[in-house]
C-alpha positions in Angstrom: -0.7 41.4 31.7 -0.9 37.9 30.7 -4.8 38.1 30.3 -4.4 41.2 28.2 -1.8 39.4 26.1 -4.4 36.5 25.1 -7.2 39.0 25.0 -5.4 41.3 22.3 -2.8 39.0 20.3 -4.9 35.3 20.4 -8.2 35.9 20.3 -8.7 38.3 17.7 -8.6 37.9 14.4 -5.4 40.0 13.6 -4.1 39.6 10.3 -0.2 39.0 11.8 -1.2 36.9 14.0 -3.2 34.5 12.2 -0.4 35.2 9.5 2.1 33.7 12.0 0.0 30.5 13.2 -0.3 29.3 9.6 3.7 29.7 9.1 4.1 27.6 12.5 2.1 25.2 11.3 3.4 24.9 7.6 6.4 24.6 9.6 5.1 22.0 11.6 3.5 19.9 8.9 6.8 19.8 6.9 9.0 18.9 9.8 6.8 16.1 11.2 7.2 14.6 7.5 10.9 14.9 7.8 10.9 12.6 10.4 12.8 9.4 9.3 14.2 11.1 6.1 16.6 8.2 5.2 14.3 5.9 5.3 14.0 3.3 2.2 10.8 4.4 0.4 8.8 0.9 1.3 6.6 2.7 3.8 3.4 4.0 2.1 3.1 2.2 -1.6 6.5 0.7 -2.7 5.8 -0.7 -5.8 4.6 3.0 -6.9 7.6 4.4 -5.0 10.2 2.7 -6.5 8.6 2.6 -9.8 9.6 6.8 -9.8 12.7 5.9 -8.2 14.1 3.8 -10.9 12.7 6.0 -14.0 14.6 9.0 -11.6 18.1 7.1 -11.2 17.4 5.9 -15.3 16.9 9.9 -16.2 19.9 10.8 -13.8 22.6 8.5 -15.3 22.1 9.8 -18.8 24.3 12.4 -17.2 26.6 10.5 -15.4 29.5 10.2 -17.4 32.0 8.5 -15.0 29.7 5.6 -13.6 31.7 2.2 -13.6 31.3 -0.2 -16.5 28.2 -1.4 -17.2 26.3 0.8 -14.8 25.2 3.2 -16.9 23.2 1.3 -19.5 22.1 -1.0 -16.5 21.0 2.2 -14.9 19.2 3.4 -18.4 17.9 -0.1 -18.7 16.5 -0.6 -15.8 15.1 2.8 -15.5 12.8 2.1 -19.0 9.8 0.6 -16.6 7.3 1.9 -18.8 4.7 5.1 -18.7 1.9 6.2 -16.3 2.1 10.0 -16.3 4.4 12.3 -17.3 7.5 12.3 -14.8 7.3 15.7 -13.8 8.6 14.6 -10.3 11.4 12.4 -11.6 12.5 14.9 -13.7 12.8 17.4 -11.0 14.5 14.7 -8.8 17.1 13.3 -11.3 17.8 17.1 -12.2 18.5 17.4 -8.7 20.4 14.6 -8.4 22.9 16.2 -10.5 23.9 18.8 -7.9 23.6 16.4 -4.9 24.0 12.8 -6.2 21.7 10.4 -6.0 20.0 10.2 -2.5 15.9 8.8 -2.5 15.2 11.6 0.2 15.4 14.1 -1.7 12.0 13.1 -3.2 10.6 13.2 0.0 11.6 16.8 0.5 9.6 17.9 -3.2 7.2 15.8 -2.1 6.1 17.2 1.4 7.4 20.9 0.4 4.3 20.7 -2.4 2.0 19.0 0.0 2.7 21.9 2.1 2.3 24.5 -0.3 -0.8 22.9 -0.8 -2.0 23.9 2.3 -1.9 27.9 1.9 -3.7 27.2 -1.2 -6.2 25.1 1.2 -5.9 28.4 4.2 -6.9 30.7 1.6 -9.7 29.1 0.3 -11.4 28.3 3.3 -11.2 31.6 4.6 -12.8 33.0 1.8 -15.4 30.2 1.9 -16.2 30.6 5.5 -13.9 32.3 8.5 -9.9 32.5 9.2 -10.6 30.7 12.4 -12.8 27.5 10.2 -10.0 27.8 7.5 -7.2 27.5 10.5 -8.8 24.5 11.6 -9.6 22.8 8.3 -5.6 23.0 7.3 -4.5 21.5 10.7 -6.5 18.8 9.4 -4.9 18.9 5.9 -1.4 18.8 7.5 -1.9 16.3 10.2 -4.2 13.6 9.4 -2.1 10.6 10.2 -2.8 8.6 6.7 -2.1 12.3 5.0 1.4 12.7 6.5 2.6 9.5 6.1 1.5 9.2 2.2 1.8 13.0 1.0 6.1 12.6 1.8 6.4 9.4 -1.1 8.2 9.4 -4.3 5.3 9.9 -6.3 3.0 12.3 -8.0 0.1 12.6 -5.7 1.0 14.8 -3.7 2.1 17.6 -6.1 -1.1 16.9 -8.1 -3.2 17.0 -4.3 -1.4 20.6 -4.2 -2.6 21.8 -8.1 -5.9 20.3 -7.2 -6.2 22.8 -4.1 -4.5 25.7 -5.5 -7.0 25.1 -9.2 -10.1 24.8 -6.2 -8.9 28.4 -4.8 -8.4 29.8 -8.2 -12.1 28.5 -9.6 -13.8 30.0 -6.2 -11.8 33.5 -6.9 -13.0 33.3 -10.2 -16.8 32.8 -9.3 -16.3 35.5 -6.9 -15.1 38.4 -9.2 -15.4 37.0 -12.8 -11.6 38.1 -13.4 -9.6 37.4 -16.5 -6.7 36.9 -13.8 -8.5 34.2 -11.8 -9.7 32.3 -14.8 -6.3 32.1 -16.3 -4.9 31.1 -12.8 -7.6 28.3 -12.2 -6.8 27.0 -16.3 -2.7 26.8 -15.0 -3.3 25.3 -12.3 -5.9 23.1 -13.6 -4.1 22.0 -16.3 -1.3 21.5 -14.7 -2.3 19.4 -12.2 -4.3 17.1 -14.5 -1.0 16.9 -16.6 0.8 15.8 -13.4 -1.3 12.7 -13.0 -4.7 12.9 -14.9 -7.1 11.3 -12.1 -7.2 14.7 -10.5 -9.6 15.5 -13.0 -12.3 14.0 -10.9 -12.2 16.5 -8.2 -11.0 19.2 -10.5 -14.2 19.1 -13.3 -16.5 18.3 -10.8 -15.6 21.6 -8.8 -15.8 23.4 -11.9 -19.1 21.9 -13.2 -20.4 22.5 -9.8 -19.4 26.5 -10.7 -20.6 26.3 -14.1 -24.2 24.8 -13.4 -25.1 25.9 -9.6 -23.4 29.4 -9.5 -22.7 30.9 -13.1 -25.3 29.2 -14.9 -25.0 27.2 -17.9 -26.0 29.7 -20.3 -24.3 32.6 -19.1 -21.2 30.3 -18.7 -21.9 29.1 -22.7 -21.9 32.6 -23.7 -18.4 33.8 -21.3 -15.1 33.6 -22.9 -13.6 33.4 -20.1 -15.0 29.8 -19.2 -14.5 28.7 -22.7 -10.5 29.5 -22.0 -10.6 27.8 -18.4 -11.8 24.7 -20.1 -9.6 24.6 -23.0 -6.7 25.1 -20.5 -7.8 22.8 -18.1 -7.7 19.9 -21.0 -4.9 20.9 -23.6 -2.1 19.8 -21.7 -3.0 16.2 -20.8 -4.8 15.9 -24.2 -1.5 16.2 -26.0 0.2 14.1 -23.6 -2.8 11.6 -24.0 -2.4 11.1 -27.5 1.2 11.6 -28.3 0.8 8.7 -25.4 -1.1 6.7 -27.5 0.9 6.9 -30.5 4.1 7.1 -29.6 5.0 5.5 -26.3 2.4 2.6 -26.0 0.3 3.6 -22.9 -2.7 1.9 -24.2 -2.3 -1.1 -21.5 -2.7 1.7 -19.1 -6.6 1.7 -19.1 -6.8 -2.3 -19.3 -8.0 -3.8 -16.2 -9.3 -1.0 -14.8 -13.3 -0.5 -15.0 -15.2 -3.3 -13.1 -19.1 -2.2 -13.9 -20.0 -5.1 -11.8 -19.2 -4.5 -8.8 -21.5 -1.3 -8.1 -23.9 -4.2 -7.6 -22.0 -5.9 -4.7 -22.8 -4.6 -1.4 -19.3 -5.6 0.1 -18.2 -3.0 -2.6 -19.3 0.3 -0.4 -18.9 -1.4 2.9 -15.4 -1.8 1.5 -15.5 1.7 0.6 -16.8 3.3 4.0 -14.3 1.0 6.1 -11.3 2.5 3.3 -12.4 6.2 4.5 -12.2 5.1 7.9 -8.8 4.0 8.3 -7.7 6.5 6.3 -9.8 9.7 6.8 -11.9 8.8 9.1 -15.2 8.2 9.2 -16.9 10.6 11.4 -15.1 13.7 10.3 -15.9 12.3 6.7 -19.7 12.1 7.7 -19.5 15.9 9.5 -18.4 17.3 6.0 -20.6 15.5 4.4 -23.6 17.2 6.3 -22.0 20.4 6.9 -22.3 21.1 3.0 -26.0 21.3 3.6 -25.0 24.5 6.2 -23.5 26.1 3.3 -24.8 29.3 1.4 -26.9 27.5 -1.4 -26.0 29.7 -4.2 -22.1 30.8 -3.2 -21.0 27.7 -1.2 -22.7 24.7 -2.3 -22.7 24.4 -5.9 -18.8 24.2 -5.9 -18.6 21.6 -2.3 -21.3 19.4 -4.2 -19.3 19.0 -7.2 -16.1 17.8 -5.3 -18.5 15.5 -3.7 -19.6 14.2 -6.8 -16.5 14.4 -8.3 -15.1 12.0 -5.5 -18.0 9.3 -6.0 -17.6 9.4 -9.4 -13.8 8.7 -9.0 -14.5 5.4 -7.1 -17.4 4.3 -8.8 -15.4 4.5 -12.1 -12.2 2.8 -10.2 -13.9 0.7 -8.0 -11.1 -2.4 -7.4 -8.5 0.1 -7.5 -9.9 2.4 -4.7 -8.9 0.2 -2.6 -5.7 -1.9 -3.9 -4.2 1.8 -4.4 -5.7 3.6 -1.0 -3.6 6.8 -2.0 -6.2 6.9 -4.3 -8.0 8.6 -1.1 -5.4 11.8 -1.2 -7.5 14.0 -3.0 -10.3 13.3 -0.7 -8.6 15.1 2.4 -8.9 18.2 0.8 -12.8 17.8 -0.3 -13.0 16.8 3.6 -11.6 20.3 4.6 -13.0 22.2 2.2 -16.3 20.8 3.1 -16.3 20.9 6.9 -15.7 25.0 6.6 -19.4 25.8 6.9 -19.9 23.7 10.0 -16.9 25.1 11.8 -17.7 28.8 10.5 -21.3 28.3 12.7 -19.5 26.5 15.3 -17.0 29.3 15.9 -20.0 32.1 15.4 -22.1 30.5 18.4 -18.8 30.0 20.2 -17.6 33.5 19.8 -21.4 34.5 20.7 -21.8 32.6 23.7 -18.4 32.1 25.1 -16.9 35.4 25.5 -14.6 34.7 28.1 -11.2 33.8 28.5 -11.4 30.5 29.7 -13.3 29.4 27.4 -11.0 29.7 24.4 -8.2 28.6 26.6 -9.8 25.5 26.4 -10.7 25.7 23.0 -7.3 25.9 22.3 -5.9 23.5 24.6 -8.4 21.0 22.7 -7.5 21.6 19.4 -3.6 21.5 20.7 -4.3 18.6 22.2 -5.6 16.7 18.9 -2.4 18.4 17.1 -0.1 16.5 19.2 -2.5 13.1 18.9 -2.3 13.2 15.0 1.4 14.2 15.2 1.7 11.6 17.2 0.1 8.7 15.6 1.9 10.0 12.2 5.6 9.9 13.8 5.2 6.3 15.4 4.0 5.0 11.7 7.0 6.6 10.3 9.7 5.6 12.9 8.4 2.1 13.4 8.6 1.5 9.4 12.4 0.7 9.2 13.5 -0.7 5.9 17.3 0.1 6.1 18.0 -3.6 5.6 16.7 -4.1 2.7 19.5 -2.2 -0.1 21.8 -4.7 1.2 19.8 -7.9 0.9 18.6 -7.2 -2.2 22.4 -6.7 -3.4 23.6 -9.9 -1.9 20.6 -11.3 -4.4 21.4 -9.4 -7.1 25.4 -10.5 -6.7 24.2 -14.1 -6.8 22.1 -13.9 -9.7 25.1 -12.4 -11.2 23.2 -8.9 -13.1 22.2 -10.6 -16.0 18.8 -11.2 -17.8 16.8 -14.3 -17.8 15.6 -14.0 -14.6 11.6 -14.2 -13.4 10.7 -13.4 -9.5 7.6 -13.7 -7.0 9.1 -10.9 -5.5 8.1 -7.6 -3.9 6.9 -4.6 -5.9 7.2 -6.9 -9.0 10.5 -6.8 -9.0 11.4 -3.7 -8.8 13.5 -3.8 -4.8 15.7 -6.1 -7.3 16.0 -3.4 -9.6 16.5 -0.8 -7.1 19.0 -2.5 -5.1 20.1 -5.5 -6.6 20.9 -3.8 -10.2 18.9 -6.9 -11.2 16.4 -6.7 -13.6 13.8 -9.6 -13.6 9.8 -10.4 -15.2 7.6 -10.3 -12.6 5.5 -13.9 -11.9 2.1 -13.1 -10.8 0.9 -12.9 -7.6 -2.7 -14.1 -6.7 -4.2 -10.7 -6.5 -2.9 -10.4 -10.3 -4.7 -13.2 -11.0 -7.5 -12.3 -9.1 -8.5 -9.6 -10.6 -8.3 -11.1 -14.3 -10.3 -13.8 -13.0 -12.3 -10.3 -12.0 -12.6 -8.8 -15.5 -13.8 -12.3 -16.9 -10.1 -13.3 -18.6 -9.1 -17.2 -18.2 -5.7 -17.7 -17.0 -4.0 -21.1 -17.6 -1.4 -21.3 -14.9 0.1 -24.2 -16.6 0.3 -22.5 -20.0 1.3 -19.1 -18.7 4.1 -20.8 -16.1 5.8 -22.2 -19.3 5.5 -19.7 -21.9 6.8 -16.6 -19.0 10.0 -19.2 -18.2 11.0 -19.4 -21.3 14.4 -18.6 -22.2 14.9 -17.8 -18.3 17.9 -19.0 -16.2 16.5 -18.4 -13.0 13.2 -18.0 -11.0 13.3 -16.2 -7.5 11.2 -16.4 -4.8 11.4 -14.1 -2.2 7.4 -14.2 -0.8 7.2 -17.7 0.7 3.3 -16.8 1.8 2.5 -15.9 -1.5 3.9 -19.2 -3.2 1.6 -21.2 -0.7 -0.7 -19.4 -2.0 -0.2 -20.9 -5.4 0.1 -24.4 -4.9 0.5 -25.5 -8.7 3.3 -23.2 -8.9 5.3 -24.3 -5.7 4.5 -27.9 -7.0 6.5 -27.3 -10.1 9.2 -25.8 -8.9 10.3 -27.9 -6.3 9.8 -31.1 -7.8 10.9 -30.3 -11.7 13.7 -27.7 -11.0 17.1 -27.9 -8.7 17.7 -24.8 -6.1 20.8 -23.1 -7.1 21.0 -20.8 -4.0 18.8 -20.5 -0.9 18.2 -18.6 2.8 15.5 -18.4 4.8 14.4 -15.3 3.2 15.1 -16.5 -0.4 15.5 -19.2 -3.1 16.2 -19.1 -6.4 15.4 -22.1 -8.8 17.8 -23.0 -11.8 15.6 -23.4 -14.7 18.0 -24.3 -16.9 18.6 -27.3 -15.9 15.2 -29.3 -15.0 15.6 -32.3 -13.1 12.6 -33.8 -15.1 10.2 -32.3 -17.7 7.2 -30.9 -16.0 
């Protein structure tokens, strides 16, 4: 009975029950990225993190009408830390706060639900693309890669625009497939959308679509099709009003400074840099499998559209090459090229499988195998997310900001720039630099007087904190001033804070 069980409801392809292991697993994915919910966000990207958690609690206390005194602006205040992307996440969160109060897990929640959601998208793709049995596989891999679970459950926008991005992918291969007015409008929503959420998805997103356009469609049938003429013009309207009302109304033009470092293509430390970031985070030989598994895909259905994500990802590091590795969940979008991309491998893998291992037996093992690997991942993810513990830091941050008193004139070599402080201490503060901020003006060719820049930043400043004692080491002029010009006015082992309003001697 139990043979004819695994016979009839496992091993063949049956609708319901291949219906049933994806809802298990989306299950799965967004439970193991529950783990820890309470966590302080200081896990995976903090400064990012708390950057949307401040502009959230800003947003939510234009609401809050019985805050005590002096909260509410502070709140407002401190939430005004400037403009990446449009807060499409804070929004949702500080609109959500409303009903539940402030709480930074609910973030987490939005965050892995769309991650999640993602991976249907991701399901039904790859099944159209290759097999339900490649396009279960490829979303266990969406859902469990260890770097994937940990970063796709932050308070930030990647992972809703990772989720666009797959369900845009879907759309743009439904479209190619039937040349439906319903699929082009879809992909344009979703596209547009997603490059609204955070515009770096349009990497994967026109490189997909180009891949469509010139390999599939062709470029003069696609010149002369309405249809792609709307897909583009949704795909770019959205961010291209956000882009300029951007530019002239809410001053985002230091958002492109400091980002495009030509010369480094040339450095060959560059791509080892580059393979060793896909490692860690991918890994390397499942990155190198879909890499040559494109080439087992159907020339003219298949792998115009997987060449163009390829592209599209190079393209992305090669214009961002310093950041692709200062901000690794710059690497999110790749998971998905990685599944996508690994489909026609595992669709011949399971054919010669299915061929040559009829048995039972076999498959049990197949299954114990890839069960086996599900519990590794979930694993590996779990212990990074219960050995991150960060529930001391809200208070140590408040005794700071209680001593500093909640006032301005205050400058910090502090974490994420200041904004724990914020957060926590309801302290606002300028943010000294740390040597990677020099660095990488030293990198774009800009000369930084530290001697000029240390006196024009302090001035008008009461106080200057340090709270990263390896960091100061690492600026020796800057630790020299400090302690020999200006008094401490409270210190710990974990902190000091210098009085600069009263300078024991002119330095």
């Amino acid at each position: 009975m139990r043979i004819l069980f695994f016979r009839y409801f496992v091993f063949r392809e049956r609708p319901w029950v291949w219906m049933l292991s994806l809802i298990l697993a989306l299950l799965a994915g967004f439970g193991l990225r529950m783990t820890n919910l309470t966590n302080p966000p200081l896990d995976f990207a903090p400064t990012r993190q708390l950057f949307s958690a401040l502009k959230a609690r800003g947003m939510y206390y234009q609401y809050v009408t019985d805050a005590l005194a002096g909260k509410h602006q502070l709140a407002i205040s401190l939430g005004d830390v400037g403009t990446v992307e449009p807060p499409v996440l804070e929004t949702i969160v500080s609109q959500t706060y409303r009903l539940t109060g402030e709480h930074l897990w609910i973030a987490r929640v939005y965050s892995s639900l769309f991650w999640v959601l993602g991976g249907l998208a991701l399901f039904l793709l790859i099944r159209e693309l290759a097999s339900t049995s490649a396009a279960m596989i490829g979303t266990l891999f969406y859902l469990f890669v260890p770097f994937g679970v940990v970063a796709s459950r932050t308070f930030m926008p990647d992972p809703m625009m990772v989720a666009l991005i797959i369900f845009a992918l879907w759309a743009l291969f439904r479209w190619q497939n039937t040349a439906s007015w319903k699929w082009a409008i879809l992909f344009g929503i979703f596209a547009g959308t997603a490059l609204f959420v955070k515009n770096l998805s349009a990497f994967i997103i026109v490189g997909g679509f180009a891949g469509v356009i010139l390999g599939t469609r062709g470029l003069k049938r696609s010149v002369r099709d309405p249809q792609a003429w709307v897909m583009a013009l949704l795909l770019v309207l959205p961010v291209g009003i956000y882009t300029l009302y951007g530019m002239l109304k809410l001053d985002m033009t230091g958002q492109f400074a400091l980002r495009f470092f030509p010369k480094m293509w040339i450095d060959p430390a560059f791509y080892f840099r580059w393979a060793w970031t896909v490692n860690w985070s991918i890994g390397w030989g499942v990155s190198l499998l879909a890499a040559f598994s494109v080439f087992l895909s159907d020339p003219r259905r298949e792998r115009p559209l997987l060449i163009g994500l390829w592209i599209g990802y190079l393209l992305f590091g090669m214009t961002f090459p310093y950041h692709f590795f200062t901000h690794d969940y710059y690497q999110l979008s790749f998971i998905p090229v990685v599944a996508v991309s690994i489909a026609p491998a595992l669709r011949l893998f399971f054919e010669r499988f299915f061929e040559r291992s009829p048995g039972l037996f076999p498959r049990l093992v197949l299954v114990g195998i890839v069960l086996v690997g599900l519990a590794v991942q979930s694993y590996a993810a779990g212990r990074q997310i219960v050995d991150s513990d960060y529930r001391n830091e809200p208070s140590f941050w408040a005794e700071i900001g209680d001593k500093l008193g909640h006032g301005t004139g205050v400058i910090g070599l502090t974490q994420d720039y200041g904004y724990r402080l914020a957060y926590w201490g309801w302290q606002g503060s300028a943010a000294w630099f740390t040597s990677a901020d020099f660095g990488v003006r030293y990198l774009a060719g800009q000369d930084v007087n530290i001697m000029e820049k240390f006196t024009e930043d302090t001035a008008g400043k009461q106080y200057f904190l340090v709270t990263m004692f390896g960091e100061l080491d690492n600026q020796p002029v800057v630790k020299d001033l400090l302690y020999t010009h200006y008094p401490i006015f409270a210190q710990t082992d974990e902190y000091v804070i210098f009085d600069l309003q009263h300078p024991l001697n002119q330095p």
